[in-house]
C-alpha positions as CSV (number, residue, x, y, z in Angstrom):
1,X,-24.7,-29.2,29.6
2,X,-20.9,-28.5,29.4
3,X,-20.1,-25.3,31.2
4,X,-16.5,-23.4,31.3
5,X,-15.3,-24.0,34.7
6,X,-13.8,-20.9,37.1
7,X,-9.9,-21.3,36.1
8,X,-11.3,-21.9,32.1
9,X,-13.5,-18.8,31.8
10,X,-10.3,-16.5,33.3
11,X,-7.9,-18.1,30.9
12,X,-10.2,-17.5,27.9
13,X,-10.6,-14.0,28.9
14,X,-7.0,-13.7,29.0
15,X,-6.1,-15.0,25.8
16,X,-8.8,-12.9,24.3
17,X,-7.9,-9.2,26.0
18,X,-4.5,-10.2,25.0
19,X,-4.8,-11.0,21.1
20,X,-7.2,-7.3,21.3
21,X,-4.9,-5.3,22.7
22,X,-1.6,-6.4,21.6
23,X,-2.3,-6.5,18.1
24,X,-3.7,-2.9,18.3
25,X,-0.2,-1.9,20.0
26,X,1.3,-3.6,16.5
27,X,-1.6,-2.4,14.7
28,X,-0.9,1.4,15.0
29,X,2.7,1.2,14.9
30,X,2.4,-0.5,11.7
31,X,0.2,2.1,10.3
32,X,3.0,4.7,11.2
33,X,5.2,2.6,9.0
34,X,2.3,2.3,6.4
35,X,2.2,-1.6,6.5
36,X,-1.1,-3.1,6.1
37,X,-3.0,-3.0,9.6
38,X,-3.3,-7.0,9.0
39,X,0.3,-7.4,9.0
40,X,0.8,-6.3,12.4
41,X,-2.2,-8.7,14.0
42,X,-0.2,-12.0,11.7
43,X,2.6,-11.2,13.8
44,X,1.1,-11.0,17.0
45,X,-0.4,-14.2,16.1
46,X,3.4,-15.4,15.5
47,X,4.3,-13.9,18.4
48,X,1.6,-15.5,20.8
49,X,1.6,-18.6,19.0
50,X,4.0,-22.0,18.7
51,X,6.9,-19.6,16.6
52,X,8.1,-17.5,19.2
53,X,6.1,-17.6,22.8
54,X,5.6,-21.3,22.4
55,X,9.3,-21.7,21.9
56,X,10.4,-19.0,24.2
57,X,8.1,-19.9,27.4
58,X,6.1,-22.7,26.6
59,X,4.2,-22.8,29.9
60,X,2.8,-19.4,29.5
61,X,2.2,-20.4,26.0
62,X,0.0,-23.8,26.9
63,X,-1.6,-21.8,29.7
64,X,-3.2,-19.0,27.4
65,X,-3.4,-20.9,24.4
66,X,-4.3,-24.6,25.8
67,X,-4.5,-27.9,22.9
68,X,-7.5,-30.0,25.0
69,X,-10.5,-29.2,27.1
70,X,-13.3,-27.1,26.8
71,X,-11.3,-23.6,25.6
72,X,-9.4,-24.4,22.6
73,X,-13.6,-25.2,21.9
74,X,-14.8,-21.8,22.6
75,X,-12.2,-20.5,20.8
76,X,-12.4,-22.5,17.6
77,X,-16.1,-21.3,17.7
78,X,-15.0,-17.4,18.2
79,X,-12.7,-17.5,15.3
80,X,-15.4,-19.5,13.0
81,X,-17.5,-16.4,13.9
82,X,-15.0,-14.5,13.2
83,X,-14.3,-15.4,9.6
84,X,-18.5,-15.2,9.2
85,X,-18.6,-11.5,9.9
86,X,-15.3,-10.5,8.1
87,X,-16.9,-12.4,4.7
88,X,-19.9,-10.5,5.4
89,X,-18.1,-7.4,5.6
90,X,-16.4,-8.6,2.6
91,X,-19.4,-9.1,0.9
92,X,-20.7,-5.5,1.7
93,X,-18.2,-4.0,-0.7
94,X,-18.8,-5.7,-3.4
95,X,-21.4,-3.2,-5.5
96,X,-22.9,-5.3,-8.6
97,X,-24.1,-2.2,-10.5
98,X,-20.1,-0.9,-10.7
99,X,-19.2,-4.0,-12.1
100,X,-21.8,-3.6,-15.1
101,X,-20.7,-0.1,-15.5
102,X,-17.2,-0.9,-16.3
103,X,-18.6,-2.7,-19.5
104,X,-16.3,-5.0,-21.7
105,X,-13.4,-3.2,-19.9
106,X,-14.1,-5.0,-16.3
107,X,-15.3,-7.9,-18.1
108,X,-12.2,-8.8,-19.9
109,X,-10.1,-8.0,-16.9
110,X,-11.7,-9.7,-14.6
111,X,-12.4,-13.0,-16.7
112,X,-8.2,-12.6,-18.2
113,X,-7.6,-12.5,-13.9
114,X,-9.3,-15.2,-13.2
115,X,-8.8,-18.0,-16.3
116,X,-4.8,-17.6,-16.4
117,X,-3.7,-18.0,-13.0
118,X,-6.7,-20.7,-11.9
119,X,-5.4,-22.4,-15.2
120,X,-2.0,-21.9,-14.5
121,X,-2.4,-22.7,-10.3
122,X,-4.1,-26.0,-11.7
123,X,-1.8,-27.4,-13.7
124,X,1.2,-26.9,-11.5
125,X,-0.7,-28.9,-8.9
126,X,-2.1,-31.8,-11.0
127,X,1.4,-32.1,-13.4
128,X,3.2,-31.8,-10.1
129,X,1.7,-32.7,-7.1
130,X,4.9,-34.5,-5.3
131,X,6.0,-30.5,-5.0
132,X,3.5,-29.6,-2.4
133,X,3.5,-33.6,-1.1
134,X,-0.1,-34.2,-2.4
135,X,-1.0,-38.0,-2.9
136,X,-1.5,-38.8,-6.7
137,X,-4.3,-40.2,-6.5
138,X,-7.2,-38.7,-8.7
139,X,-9.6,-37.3,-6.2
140,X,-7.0,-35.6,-3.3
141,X,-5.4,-34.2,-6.5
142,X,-8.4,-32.7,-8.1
143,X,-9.4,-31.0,-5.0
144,X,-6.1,-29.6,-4.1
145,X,-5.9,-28.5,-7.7
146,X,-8.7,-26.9,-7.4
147,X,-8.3,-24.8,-4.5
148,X,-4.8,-23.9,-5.7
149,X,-6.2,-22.5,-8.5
150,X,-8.8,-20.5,-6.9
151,X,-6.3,-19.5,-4.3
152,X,-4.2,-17.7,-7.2
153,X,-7.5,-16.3,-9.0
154,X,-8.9,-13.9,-6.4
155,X,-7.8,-10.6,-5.2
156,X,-8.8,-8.9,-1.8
157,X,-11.2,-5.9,-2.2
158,X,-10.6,-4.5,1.2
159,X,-7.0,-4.4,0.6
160,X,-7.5,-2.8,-3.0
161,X,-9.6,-0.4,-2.0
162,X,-7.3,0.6,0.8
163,X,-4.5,1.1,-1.4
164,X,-6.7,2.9,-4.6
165,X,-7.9,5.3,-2.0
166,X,-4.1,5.9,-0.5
167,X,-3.0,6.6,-3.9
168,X,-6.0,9.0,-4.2
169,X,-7.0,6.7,-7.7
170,X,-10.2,5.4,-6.3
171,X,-12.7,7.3,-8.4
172,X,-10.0,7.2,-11.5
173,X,-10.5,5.0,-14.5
174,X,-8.4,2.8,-13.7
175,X,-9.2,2.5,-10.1
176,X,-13.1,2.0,-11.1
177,X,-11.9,-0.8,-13.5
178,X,-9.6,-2.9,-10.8
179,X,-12.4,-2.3,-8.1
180,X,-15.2,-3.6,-10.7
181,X,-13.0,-6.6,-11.9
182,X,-11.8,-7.2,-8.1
183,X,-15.9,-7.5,-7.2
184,X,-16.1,-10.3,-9.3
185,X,-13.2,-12.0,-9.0
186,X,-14.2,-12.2,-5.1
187,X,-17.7,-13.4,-6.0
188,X,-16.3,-16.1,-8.5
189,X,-14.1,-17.3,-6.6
190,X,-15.4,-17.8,-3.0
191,X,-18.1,-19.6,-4.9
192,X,-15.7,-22.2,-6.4
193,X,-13.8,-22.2,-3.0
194,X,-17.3,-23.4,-1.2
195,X,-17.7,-26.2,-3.7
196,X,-14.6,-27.6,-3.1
197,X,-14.9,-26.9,0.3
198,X,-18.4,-28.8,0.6
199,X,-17.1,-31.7,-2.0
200,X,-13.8,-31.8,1.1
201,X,-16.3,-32.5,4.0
202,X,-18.4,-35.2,2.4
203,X,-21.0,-33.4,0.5
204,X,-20.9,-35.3,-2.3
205,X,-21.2,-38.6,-0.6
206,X,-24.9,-37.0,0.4
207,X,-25.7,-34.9,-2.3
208,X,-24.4,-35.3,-6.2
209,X,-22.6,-32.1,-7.0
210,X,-25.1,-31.1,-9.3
211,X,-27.3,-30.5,-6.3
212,X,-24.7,-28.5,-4.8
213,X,-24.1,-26.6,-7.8
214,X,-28.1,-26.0,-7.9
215,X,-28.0,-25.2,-4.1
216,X,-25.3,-22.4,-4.9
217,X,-26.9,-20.6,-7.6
218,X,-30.5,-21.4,-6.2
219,X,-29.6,-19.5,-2.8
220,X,-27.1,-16.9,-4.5
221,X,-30.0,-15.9,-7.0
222,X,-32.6,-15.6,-4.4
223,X,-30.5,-13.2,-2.3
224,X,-29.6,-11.1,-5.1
225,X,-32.9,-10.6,-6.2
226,X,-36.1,-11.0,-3.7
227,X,-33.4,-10.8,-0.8
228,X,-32.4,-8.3,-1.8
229,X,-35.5,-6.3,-2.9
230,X,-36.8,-7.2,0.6
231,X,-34.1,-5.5,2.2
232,X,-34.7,-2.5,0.3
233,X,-38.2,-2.4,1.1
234,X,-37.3,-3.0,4.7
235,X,-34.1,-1.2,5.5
236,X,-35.9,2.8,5.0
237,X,-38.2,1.2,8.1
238,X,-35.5,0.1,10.1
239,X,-33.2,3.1,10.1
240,X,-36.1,5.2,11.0
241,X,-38.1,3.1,13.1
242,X,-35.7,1.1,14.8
243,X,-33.2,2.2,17.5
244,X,-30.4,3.4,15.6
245,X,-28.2,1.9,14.8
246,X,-29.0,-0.8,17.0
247,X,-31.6,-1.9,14.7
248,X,-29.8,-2.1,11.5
249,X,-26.8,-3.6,13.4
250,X,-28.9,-6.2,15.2
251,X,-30.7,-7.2,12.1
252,X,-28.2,-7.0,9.3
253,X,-25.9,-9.3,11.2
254,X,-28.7,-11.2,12.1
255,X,-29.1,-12.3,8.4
256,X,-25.7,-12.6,8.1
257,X,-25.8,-15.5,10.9
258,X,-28.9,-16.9,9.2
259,X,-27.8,-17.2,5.6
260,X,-24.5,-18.4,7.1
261,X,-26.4,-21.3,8.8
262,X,-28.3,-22.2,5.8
263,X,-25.3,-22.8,3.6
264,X,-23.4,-24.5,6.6
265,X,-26.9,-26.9,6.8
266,X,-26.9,-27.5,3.2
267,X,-23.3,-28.8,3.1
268,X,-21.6,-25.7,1.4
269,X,-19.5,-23.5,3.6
270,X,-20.8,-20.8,6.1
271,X,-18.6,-18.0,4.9
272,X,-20.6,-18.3,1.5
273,X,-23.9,-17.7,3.0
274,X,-22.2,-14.5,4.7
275,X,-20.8,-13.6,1.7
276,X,-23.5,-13.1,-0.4
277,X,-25.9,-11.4,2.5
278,X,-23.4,-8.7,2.6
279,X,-23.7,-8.3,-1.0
280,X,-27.1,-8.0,-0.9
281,X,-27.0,-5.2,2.3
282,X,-24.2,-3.7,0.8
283,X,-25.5,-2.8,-2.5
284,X,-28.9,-1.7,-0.9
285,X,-29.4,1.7,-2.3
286,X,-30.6,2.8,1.4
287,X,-28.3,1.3,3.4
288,X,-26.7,4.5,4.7
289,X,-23.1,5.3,4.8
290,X,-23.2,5.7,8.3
291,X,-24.2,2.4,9.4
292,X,-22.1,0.9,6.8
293,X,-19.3,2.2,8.4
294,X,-20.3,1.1,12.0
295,X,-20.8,-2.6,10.7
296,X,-17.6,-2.3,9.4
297,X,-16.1,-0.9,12.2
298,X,-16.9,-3.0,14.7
299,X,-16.1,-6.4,12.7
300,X,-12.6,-5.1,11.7
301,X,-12.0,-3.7,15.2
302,X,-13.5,-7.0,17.4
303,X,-13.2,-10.0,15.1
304,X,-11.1,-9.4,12.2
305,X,-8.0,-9.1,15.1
306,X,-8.9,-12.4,16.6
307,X,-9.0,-13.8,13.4
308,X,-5.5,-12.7,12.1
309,X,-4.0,-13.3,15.6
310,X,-5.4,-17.1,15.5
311,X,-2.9,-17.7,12.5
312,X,-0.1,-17.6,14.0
313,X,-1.3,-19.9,16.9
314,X,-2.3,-22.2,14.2
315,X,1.6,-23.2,12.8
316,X,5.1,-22.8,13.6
317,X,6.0,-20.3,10.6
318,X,9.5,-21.3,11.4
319,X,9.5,-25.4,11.2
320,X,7.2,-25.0,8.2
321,X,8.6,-22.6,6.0
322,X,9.5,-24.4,2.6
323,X,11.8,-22.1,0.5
324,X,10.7,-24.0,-2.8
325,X,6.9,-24.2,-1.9
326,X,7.2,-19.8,-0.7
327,X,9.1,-19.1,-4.2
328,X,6.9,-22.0,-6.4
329,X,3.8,-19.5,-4.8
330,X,5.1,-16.3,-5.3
331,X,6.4,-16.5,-8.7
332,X,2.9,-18.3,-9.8
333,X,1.1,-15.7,-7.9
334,X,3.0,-12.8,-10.2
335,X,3.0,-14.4,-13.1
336,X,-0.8,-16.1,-13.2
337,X,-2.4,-12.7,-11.8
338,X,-0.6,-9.6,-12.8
339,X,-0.1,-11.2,-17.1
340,X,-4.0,-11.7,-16.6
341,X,-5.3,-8.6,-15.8
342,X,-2.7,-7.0,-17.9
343,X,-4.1,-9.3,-20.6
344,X,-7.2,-8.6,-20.2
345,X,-7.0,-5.0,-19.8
346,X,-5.2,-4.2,-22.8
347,X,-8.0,-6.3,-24.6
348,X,-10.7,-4.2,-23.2
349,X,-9.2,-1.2,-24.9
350,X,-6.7,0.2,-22.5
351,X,-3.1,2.0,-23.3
352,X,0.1,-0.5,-22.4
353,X,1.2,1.4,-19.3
354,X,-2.5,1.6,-17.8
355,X,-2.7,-2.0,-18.5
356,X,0.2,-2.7,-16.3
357,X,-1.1,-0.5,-13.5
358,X,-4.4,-2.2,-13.7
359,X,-2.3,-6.0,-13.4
360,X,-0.1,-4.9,-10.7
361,X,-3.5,-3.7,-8.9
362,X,-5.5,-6.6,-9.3
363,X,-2.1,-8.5,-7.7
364,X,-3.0,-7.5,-4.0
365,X,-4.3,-10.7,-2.2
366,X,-4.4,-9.3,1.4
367,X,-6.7,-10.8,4.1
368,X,-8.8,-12.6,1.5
369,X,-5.6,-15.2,0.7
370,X,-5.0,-15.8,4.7
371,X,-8.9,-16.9,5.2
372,X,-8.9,-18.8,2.3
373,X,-5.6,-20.4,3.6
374,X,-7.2,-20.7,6.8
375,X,-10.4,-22.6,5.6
376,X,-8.1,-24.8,3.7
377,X,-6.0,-25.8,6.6
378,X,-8.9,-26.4,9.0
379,X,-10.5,-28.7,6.4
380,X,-7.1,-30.8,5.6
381,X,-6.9,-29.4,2.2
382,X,-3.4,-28.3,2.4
383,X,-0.8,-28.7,4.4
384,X,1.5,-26.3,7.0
385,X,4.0,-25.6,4.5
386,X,1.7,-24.5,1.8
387,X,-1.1,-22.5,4.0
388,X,2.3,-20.6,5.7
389,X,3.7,-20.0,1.5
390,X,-0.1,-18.1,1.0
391,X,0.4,-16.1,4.2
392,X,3.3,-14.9,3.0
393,X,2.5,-14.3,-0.5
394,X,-0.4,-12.4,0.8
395,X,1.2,-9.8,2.5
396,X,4.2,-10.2,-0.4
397,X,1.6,-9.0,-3.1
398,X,-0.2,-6.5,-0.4
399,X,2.9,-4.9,0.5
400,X,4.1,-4.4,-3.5
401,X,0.7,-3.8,-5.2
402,X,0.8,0.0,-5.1
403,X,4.6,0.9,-5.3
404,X,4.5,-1.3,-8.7
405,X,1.1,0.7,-9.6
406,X,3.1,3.6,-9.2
407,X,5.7,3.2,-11.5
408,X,3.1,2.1,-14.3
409,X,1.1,5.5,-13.8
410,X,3.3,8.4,-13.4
């Protein structure tokens, strides 16, 4: 059995203390200067990582942060557990019952969100693959397609829901319909993203990818509905019987872990199995608030740093920006996402200006854009240039979402 050694364990304890604590220095002075709480972790990452410290002092840098042995290992499997509990977490505010009380509002908006910019995010990449240096050959260039599409399609619920409440239109018309259509564009499109995550490891040459399809909506069915009725039946017990909230936390991240492996086992992507077991704890009508919000601390306070931090140790945001590839991204990003809900909005019966609000809402990408980049990267979809053009039109779209909302609603 391959153990740490002495001088490995202190160096992976130092790397780790540092990423916490530093990016909650950033993290709270960002907040003062009202920037997403993410923002300040990515540039600790780009701090820490081969941008600045790796430049700067690269000794210290290959000391915390070393390429070969046994740490970059323990790391790699921190972070993969990293991105499990922050889907999870995801997937615990995404409330299935909202989404069907919206009616043909939501529906419209969500399905306008999603068809125009996946449509739009596909063709650029198939008609015009030697942009983002993507071979033309049919296979690498359906799955890249693919993923850029999806990758333009979804929004980031946490990050919507941040700004709704900050803007005190959470529990507004509007904000009910962007949160509803939000839901399920996340649900959509993490599902599309695991299929052509699954076909990019091999899947298919084990399984056909109507198997996987049937795997997906097999396990995704079951946990919506007997899951999900057993953890209703079971969660009452468990907050009462159970040392709280040891219990709830111990079990309901417990599931997470175990849906997570099944999906991982079956060839489809671990961060889908974690997905959907948060939706089905997080739309539990007993769940209670309280525990809620200690899951959700303690993921966004322990892992979701580590996570955004291990970014910017991932590339050198300097050598790999492309100007072309950031502005190709951002203007597609606008364009697909913002005319799409805006589309479908008006269609579902709201005014003009509304309409706008509810496109420029929907256009907040957030942490959800970075893992997808992430996942991408670490499976050799994309490349530097392209995963470092999502990061920034992440925290682009993040940082303008509400002040555009604004001018669309007073």
């Amino acid at each position: 059995m391959i153990k740490l050694a002495h001088n490995e364990l202190i160096v992976l304890l130092l790397s780790i203390s540092a990423m916490l604590i530093i990016s909650r220095i950033f993290a709270e002075l960002g907040k003062k200067l009202k920037l997403p709480v993410v923002m300040g972790e990515l540039i600790v990452g780009i701090i820490l990582g081969p941008t600045v410290l790796g430049m700067l002092c690269p000794d210290i840098f290959t000391y915390l942060f070393p390429r070969t042995g046994n740490i970059p290992i323990a790391l790699d499997g921190i972070f993969s557990l990293s991105v499990i509990m922050l889907l999870f977490v995801a997937g615990m505010e995404v409330q299935l019952s909202l989404v069907l009380k919206q009616g043909k509002v939501a529906v419209y908006t969500s399905l306008f969100s999603m068809v125009i910019p996946f449509f739009t995010g596909f063709a650029v990449a198939w008609f015009f693959p030697e942009i983002f240096s993507i071979s033309n050959e049919p296979a690498p260039k359906l799955l890249f397609a693919l993923f850029f599409g999806t990758a333009l399609s979804i929004s980031a619920l946490p990050v919507i829901a941040r700004i709704l409440m900050d803007m005190n239109l959470f529990k507004t018309n509007i904000g009910m319909v962007i949160i509803a259509s939000a839901m399920f564009n996340d649900l959509i499109g993490w599902l599309i993203f695991s299929m052509v995550l699954s076909l990019t490891n091999g899947a298919a040459e084990h399984l056909s990818i109507w198997y996987t399809i049937g795997y997906i909506i097999g396990f995704g069915l079951f946990m919506l509905t007997i899951g999900k009725r057993i953890i209703d039946k079971t969660l009452p017990w468990m907050q009462t019987k159970l040392s709280w909230p040891g219990g709830v936390l111990s079990i309901s991240l417990g599931i997470c872990l175990l849906s997570a492996a099944f999906t991982e086992a079956i060839n489809i992507h671990a961060i889908l199995g974690a997905f959907i077991a948060g939706i089905a704890f997080g739309d539990s009508v007993h769940l209670r608030e309280q525990a809620r919000e200690i899951i959700h601390q303690f993921v966004t306070n322990f892992f979701a740093p580590l996570f955004f931090v291990s970014i910017g140790l991932k590339v050198n945001f300097i050598e790999n920006f492309d100007p072309l590839i950031v502005a190709i991204v951002l203007v597609l990003a606008y364009v697909g996402k913002v005319l799409g809900a805006t589309i479908g909005a008006r269609v579902g019966g709201m005014s003009k200006k509304h309409s706008w609000a509810v496109g420029f809402g929907m256009n907040a990408r957030g942490a959800m854009e970075i893992i997808l980049g992430t996942l991408a990267l670490n499976a050799g979809l994309i490349s530097k240039p392209i995963f470092v053009a999502l990061v920034i039109m992440a925290l682009v779209t993040s940082l303008t979402s509400g002040p555009l909302m604004k001018k669309f609603i007073d």
